[in-house]
C-alpha positions in Angstrom: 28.1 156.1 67.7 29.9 154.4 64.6 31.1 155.6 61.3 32.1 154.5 58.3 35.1 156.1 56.4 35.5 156.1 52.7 38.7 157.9 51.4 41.2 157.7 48.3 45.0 157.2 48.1 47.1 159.1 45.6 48.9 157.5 42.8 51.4 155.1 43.5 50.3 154.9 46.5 51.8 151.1 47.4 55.2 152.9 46.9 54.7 156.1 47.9 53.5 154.4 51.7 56.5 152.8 52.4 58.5 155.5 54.6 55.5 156.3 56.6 53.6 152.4 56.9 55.1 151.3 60.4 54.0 154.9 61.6 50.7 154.1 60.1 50.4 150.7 61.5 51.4 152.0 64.9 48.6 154.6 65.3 46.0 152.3 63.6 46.7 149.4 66.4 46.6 152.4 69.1 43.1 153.4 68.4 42.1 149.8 68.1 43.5 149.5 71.6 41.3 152.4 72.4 38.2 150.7 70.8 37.6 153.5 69.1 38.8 151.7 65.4 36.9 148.6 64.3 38.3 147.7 60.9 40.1 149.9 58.4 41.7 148.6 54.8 42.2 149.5 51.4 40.2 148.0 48.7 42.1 145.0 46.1 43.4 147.9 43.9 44.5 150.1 46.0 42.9 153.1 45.1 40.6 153.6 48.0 40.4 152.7 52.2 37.8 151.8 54.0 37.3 151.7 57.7 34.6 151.7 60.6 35.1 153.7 63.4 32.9 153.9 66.9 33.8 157.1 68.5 31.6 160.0 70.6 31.4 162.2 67.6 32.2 162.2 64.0 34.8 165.6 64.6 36.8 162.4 66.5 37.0 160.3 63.8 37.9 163.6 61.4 40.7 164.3 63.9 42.0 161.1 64.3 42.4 160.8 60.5 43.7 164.1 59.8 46.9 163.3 62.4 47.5 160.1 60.8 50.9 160.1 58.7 49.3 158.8 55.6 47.0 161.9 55.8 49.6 164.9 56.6 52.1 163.3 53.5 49.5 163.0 51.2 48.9 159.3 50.8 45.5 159.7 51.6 44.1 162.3 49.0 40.4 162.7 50.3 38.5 161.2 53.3 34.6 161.3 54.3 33.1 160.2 57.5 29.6 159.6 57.9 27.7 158.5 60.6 26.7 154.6 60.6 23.9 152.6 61.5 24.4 148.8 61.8 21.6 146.9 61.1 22.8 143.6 61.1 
């Protein structure tokens, strides 16, 4: 199945990342690896991420987001996965 994520960071965000990005980064390219992470970004302003995941369920995608650093140190300040249908 896939998903799409739509979150928000907190403010300063840009700085705020900067201790925890290669950590980030490093987790992000292991569920790539996995195939379970398509695509994943923030938007121009910073303000919000974006990302498509295919995983067996969406509690897999919750989980894997929840352990991510940017999550547990508050970076990310509010996530929502919902299951995806690609049309195109």
């Amino acid at each position: 199945m896939k998903f799409v994520l739509w979150g928000t960071y907190c403010d300063h965000a840009l700085e705020k990342r900067t201790p925890f990005r290669q950590e980030h980064l490093e987790g992000l390219q292991r569920q790539k690896e996995a195939g379970l992470l398509l695509t994943l970004g923030p938007t121009a302003d910073s303000t919000h991420v974006f990302g498509l995941y295919e995983a067996d369920s969406q509690q897999q995608v919750e989980a894997l987001l929840h352990h991510d650093i940017y999550w547990r140190q508050g970076i990310w300040t509010e996530l929502r996965v919902y299951p995806w249908i690609q049309a195109f």
